[in-house]
N, CA, C and O atoms as a MOPAC input file, in Angstrom:
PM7 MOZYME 1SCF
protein

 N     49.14300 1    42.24400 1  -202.78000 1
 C     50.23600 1    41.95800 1  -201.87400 1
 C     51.35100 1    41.27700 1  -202.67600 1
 O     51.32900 1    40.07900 1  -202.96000 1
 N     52.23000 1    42.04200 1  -202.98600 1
 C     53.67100 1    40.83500 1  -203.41000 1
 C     53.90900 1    39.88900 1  -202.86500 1
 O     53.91800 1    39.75700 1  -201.64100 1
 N     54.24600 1    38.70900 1  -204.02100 1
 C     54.86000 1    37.62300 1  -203.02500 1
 C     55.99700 1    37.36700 1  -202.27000 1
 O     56.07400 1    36.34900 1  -201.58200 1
 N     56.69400 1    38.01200 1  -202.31700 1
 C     57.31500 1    37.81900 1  -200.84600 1
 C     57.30600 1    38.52800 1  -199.66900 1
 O     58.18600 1    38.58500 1  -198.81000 1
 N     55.92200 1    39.21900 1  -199.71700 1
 C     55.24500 1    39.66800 1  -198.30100 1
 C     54.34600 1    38.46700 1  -197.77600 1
 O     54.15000 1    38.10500 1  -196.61600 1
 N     53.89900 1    38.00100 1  -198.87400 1
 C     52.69100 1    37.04500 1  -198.72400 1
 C     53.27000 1    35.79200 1  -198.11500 1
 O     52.71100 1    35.08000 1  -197.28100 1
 N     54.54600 1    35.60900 1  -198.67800 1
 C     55.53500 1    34.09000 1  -198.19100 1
 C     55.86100 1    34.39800 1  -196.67100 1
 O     55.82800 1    33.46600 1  -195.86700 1
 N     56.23100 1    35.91500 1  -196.18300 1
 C     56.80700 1    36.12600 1  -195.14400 1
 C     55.04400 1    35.73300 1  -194.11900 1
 O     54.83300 1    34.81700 1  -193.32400 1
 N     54.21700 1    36.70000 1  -194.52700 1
 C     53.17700 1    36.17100 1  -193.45300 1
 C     52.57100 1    35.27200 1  -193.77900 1
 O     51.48700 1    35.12700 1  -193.21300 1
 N     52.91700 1    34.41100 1  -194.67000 1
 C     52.14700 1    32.86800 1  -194.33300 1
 C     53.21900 1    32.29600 1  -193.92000 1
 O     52.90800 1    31.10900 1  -193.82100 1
 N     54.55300 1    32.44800 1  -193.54500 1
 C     55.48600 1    31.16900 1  -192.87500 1
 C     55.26600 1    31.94600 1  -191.42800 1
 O     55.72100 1    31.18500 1  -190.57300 1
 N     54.69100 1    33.30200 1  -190.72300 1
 C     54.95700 1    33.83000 1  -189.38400 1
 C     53.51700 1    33.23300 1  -188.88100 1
 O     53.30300 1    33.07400 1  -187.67900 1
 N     52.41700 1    32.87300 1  -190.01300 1
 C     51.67600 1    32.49500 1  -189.57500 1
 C     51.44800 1    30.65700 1  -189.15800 1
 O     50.76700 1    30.18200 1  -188.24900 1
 N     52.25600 1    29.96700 1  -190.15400 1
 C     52.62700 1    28.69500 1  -190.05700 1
 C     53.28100 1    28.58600 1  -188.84700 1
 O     52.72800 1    27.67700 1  -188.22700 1
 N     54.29700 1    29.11900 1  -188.12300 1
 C     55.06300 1    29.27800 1  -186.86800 1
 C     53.91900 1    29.77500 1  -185.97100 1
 O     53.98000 1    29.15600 1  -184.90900 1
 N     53.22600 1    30.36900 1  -185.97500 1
 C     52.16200 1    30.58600 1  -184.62900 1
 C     51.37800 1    29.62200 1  -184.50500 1
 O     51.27100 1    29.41200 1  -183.29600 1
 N     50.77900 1    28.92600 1  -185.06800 1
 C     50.00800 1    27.46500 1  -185.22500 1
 C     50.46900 1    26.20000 1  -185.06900 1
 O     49.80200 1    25.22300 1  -184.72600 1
 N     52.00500 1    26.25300 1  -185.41300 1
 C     53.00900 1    24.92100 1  -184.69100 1
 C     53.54100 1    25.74500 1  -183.20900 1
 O     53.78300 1    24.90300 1  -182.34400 1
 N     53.71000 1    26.78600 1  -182.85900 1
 C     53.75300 1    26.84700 1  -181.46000 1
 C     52.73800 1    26.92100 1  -180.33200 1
 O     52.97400 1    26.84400 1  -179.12600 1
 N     51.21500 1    27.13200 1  -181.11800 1
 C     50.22000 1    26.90600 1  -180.17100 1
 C     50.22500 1    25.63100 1  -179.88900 1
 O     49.91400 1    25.23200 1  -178.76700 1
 N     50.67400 1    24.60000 1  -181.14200 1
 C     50.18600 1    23.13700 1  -180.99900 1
 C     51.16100 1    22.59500 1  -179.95000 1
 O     50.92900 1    21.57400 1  -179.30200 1
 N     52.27300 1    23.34500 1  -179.82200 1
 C     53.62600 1    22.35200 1  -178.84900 1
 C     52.60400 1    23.09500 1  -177.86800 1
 O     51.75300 1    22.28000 1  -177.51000 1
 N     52.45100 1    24.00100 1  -177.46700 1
 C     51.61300 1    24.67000 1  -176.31400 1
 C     50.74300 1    23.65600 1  -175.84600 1
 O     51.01700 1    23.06400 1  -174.80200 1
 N     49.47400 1    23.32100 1  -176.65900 1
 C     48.40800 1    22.71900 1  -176.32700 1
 C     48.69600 1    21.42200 1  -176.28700 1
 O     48.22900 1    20.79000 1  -175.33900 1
 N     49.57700 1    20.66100 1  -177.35500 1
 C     49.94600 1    19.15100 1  -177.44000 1
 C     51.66500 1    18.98000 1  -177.16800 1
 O     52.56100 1    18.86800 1  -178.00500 1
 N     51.73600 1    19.00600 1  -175.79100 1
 C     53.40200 1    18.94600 1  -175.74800 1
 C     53.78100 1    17.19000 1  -176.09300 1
 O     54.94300 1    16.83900 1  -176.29400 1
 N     52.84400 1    16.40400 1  -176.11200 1
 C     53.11200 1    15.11700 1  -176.17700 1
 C     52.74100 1    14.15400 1  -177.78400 1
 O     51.61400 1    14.00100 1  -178.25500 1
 N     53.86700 1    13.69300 1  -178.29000 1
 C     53.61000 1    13.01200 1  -179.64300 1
 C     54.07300 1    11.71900 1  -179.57000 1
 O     55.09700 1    11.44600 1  -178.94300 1
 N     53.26900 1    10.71200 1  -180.28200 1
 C     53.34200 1     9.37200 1  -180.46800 1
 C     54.62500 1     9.02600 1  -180.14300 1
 O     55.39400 1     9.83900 1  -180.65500 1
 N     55.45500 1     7.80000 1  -179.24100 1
 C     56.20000 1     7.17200 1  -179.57600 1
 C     56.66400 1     6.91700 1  -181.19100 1
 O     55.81200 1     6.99400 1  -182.07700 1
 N     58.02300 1     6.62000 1  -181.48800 1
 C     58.27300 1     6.27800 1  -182.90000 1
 C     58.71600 1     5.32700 1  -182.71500 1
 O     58.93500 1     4.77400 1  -183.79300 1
 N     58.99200 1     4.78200 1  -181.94800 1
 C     59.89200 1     3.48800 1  -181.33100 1
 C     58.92300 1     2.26100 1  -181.26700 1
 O     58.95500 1     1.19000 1  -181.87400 1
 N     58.24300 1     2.64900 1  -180.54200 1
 C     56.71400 1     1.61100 1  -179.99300 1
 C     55.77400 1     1.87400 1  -180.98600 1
 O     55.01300 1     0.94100 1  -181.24000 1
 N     55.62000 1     3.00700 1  -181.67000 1
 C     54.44800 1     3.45600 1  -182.51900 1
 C     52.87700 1     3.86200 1  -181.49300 1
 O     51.70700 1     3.83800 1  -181.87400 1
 N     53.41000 1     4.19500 1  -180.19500 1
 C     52.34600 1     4.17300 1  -179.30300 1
 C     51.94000 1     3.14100 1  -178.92300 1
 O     50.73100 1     3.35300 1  -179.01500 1
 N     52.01600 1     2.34100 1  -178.62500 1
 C     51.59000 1     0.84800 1  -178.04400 1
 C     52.04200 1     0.97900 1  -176.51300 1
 O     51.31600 1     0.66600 1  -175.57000 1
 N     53.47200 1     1.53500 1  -176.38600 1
 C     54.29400 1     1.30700 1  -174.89500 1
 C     54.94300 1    -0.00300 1  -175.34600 1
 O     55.72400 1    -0.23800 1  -174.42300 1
 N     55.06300 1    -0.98200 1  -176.23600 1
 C     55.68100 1    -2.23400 1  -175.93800 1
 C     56.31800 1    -2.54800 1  -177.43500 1
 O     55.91300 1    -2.50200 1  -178.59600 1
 N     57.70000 1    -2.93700 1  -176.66300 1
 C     58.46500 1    -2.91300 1  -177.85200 1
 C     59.27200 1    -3.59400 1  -178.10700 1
 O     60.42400 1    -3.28900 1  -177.80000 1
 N     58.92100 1    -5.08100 1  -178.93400 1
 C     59.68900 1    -6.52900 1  -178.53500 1
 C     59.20800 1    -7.43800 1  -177.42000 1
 O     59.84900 1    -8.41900 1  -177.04200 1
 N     58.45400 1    -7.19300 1  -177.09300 1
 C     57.58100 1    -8.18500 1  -175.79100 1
 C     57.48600 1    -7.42900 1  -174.40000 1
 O     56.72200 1    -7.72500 1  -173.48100 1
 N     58.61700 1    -6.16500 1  -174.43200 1
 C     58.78700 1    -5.45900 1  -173.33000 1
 C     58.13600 1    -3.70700 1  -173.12200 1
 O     57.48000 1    -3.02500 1  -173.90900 1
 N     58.40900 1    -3.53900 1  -172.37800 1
 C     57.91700 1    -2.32100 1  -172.28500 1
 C     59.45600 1    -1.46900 1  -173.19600 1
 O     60.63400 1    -1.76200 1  -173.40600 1
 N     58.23600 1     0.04100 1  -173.60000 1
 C     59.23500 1     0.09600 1  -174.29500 1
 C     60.38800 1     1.07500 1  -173.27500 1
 O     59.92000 1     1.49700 1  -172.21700 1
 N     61.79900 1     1.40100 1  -173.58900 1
 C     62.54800 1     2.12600 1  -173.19700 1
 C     62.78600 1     3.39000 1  -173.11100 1
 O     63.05300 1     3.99300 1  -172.07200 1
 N     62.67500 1     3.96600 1  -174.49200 1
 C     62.41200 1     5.24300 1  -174.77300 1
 C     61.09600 1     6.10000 1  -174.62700 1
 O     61.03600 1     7.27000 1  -175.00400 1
 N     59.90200 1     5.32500 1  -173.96900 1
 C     59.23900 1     6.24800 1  -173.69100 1
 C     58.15200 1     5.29000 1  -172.63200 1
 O     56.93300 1     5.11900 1  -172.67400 1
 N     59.21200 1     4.78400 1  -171.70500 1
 C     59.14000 1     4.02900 1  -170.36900 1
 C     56.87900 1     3.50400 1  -170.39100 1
 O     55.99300 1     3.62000 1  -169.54500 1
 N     56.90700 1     3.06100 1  -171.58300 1
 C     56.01000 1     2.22700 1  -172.05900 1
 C     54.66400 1     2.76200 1  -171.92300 1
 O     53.57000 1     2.21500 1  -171.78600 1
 N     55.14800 1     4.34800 1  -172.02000 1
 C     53.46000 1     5.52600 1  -172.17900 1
 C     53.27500 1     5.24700 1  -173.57600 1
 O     52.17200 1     5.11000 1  -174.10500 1
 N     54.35000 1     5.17000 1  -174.14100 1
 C     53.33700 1     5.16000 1  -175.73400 1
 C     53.49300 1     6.81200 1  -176.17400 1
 O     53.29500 1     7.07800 1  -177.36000 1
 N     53.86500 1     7.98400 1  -175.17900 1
 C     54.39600 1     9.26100 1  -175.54500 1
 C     55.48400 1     9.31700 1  -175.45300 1
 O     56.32200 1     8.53700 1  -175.00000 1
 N     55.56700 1    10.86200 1  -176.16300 1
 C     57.20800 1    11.57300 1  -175.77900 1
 C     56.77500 1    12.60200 1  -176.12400 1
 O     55.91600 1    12.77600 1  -176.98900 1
 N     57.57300 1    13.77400 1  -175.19100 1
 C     58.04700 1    15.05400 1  -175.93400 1
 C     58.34500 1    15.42400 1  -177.29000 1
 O     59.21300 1    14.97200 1  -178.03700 1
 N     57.38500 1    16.42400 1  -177.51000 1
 C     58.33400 1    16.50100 1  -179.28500 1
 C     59.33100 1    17.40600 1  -179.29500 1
 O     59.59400 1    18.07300 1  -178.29400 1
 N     59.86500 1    17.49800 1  -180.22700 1
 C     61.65300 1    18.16900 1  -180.39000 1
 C     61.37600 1    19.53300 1  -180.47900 1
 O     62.32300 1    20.27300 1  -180.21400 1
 N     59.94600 1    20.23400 1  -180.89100 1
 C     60.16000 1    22.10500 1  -180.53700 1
 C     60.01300 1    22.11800 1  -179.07700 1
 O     60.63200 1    22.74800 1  -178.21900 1
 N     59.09400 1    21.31400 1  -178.99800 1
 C     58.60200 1    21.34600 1  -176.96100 1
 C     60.12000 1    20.89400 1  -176.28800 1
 O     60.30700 1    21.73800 1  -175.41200 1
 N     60.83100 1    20.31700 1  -176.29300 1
 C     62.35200 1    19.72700 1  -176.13500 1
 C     62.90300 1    21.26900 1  -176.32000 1
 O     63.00600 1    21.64500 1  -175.15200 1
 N     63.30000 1    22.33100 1  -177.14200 1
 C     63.79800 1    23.24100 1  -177.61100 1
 C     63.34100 1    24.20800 1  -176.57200 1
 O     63.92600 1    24.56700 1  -175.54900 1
 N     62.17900 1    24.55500 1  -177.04100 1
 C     61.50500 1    25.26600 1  -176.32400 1
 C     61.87600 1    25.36000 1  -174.76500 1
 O     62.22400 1    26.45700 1  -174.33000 1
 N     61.81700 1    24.31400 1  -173.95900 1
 C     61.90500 1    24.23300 1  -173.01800 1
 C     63.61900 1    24.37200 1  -172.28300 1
 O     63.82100 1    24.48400 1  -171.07400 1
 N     64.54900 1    24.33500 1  -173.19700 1
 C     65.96000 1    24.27100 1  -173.10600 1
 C     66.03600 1    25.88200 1  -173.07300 1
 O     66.26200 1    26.51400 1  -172.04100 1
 N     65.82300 1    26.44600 1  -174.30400 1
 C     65.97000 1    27.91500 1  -174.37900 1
 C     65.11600 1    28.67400 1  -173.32500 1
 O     65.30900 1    29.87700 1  -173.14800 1
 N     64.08600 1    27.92700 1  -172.55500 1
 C     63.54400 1    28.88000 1  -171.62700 1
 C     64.50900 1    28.31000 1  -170.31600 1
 O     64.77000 1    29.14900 1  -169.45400 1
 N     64.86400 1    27.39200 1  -170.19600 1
 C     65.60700 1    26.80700 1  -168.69400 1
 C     67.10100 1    27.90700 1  -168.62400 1
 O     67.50800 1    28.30300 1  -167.53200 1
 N     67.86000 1    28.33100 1  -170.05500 1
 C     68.61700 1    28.73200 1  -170.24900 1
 C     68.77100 1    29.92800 1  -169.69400 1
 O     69.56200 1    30.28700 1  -168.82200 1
 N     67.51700 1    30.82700 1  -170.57400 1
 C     67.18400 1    31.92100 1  -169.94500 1
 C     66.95200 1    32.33700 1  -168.70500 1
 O     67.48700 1    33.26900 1  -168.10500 1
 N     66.08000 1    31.55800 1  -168.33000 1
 C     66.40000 1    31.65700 1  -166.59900 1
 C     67.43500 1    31.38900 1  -165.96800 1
 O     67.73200 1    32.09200 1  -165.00200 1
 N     68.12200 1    30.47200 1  -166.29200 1
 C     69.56200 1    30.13600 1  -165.65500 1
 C     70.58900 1    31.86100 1  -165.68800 1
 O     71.23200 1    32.31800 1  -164.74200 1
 N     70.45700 1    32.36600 1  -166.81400 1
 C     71.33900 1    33.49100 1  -167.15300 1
 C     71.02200 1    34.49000 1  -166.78300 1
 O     71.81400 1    35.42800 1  -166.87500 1
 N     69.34400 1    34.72900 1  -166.05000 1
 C     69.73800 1    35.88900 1  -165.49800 1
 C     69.43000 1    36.03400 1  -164.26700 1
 O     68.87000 1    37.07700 1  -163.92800 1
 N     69.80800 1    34.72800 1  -163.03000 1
 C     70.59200 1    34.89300 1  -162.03100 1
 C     71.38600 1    35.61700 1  -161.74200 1
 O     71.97500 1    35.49200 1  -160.66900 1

């Protein structure tokens, strides 16, 4: 296999394995709190003191599908 067949299906395969994971794990650690929920004595703000958040493909993901539906109304 040449390598840049081999680069192409190991990065299509790297992309199917980070989109199963937003699939299966839409939720990643606070960075703020570090997962605790508390941040400075308080709860934290940015992730109203779960200690999660959305991650940024699941964020994406979910924009480009709201979009899509919006457009073909």
């Amino acid at each position: 296999m040449p390598l840049p067949l081999a680069a192409i299906v190991l990065g299509l395969a790297a992309a199917l394995v980070y989109a199963f994971r937003l699939w299966a794990f839409p939720y990643g650690r606070c960075i703020w709190c570090r997962g605790d929920g508390i941040r400075g004595g308080t709860y934290c703000r940015r992730c109203d003191g779960s200690g999660r958040r959305v991650r940024l493909g699941r964020r994406i993901h979910d924009r480009l599908r709201r979009e899509y539906r919006n457009g073909i109304r």
